[in-house]
N, C-alpha and C positions, 0 to 999 in steps of 0.2 A: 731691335726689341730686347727687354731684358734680360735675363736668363731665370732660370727656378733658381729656387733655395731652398734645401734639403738638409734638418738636422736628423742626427739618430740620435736618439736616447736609453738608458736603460741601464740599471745597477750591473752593480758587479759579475762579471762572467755571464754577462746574457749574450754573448756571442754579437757586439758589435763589428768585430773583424771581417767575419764571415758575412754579416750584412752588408757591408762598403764593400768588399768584394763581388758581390751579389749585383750590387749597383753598377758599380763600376762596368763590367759586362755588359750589364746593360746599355749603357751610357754609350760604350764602344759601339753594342749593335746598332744603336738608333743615329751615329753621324752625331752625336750631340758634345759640344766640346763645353768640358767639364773641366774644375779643379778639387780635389779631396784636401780637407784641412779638417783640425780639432781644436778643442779646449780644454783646458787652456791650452793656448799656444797658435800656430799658422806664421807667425812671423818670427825672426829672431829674438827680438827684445821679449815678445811673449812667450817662445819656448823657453829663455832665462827666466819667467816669471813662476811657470810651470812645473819645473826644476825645483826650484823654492820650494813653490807649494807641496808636490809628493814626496822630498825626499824623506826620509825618517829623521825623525831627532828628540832628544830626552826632553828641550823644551814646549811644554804645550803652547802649542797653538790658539792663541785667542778667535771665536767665530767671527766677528767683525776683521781680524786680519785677513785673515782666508778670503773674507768676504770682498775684501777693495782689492785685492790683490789677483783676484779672479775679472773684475771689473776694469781693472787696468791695461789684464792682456786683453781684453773681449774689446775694447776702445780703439786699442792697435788695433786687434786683430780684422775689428771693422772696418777701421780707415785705410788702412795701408793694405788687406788684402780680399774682404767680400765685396766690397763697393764695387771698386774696380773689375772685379771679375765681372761681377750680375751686371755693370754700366756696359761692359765689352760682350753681353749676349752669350756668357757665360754660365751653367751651372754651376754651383755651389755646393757641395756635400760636408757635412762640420760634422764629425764626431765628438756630439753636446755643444751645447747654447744654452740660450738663458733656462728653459726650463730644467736644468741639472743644477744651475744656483737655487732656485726656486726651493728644490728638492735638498740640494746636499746641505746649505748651509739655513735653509728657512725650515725644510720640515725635519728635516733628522740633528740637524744643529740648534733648533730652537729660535732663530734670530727671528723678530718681527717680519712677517710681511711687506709692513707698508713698509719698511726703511729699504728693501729691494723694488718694490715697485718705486720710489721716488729715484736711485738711482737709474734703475732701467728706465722710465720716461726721460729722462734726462741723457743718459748717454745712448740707450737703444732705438730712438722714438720709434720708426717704421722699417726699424732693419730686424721684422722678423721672419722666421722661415713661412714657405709657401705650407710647407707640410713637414713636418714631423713623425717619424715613424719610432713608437717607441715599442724596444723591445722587451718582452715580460717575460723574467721565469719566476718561478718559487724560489728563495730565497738560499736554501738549501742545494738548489741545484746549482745556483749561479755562483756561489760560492766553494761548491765543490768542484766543480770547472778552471777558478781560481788557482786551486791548491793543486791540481794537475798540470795545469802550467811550469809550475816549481816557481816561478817569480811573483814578486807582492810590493807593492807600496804602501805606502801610510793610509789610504783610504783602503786595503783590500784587508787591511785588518782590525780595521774599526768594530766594534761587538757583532754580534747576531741582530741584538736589537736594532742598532742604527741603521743594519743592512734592510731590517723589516721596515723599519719609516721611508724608507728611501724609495723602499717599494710600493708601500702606500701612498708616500707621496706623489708619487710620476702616476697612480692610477687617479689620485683628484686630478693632476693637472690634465688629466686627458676626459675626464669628466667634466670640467670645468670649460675645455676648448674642443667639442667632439667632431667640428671641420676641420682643426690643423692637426692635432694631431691623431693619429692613426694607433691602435693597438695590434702588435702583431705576437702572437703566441708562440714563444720562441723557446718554450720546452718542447715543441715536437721534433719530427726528424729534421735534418736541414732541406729536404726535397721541397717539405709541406711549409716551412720559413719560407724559401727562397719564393715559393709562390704565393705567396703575399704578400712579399715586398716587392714583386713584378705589376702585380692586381695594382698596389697603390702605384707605383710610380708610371704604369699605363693610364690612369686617373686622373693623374698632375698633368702628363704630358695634353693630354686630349681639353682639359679644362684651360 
């Protein structure tokens, strides 16, 4: 039998860490043999890809590079590491998939839609997640979470505005798909998170 597939989502400093963690436990109590991967990246060539893309640098970045360059790794990162797992009766857990292109480079970077939808039919066709848990804060918070960390990349210091598009935008795509993926309110305490990323993935498992 297949295995699930599980992405997280969700801008800057919404506490994906502490989600996969959350899962992960889970994952252990239920006998379920799982592997944890992201985006970009999951395989070597794609963590070189990913490298690229975050590090900082004076030349700007064009959205169409970002854009193939993100699709590249997601290409690998399908063939050579989610197939295989979900064909071997494996979970899957990707911290981001396609819906953070969606968001990062279509609604907060401007790039057309349909030129990401023509790539993803084409390299994604039915490798999408079973379920998606995307996590929400206020924009505010999540990026002051950021700046408590002490560390930052190229995307943790993109404007305030682009932080709000980003946020808006992962709230259309969950409007847009309200069975895959899930909203979980991830300004409250982590008690009251943690128990609703158990609700959904008790949900996934029984369906």
């Amino acid at each position: 039998m297949a295995g699930k597939f599980i992405s997280i989502e969700g801008g800057e400093g919404a506490g994906k860490s502490s989600a996969l963690a959350t899962i992960e436990a889970w994952l252990k109590s239920q006998k379920i043999d799982y592997v944890l991967t992201r985006e970009p990246g999951g395989t070597p060539m794609a963590e070189e890809i990913r490298a690229l893309m975050l590090s900082a640098r004076d030349e700007a970045v064009a959205s169409e590079t970002e854009l193939l360059l993100v699709f590249a790794a997601r290409v690998q990162h399908i063939k050579q590491h989610i197939e295989p797992a979900l064909a071997a009766g494996k979970w899957v857990i990707s911290d981001r998939f396609l819906d953070s292109t969606y968001v990062y480079q279509g609604a907060a970077r401007g790039l057309d839609e349909s030129l990401i939808d023509v790539l993803a039919e084409r390299f994604i066709g039915q490798s999408l997640p079973d379920t998606t848990l995307l996590l929400d804060v206020p924009v505010e918070v999540g990026l002051s979470r950021v700046a408590s960390r002490g560390e930052s990349n190229r995307l943790d210091r993109e404007s305030v505005v682009f932080h709000e598009k980003v946020r808006q935008g992962f709230l259309l795509r969950a409007q847009q798909s309200p069975e895959r993926i899930k909203i979980i309110d991830a300004a409250l305490e982590l008690e009251a998170v943690q128990q609703q990323i158990l609700h959904a993935l008790d949900t996934l498992k029984a369906s």
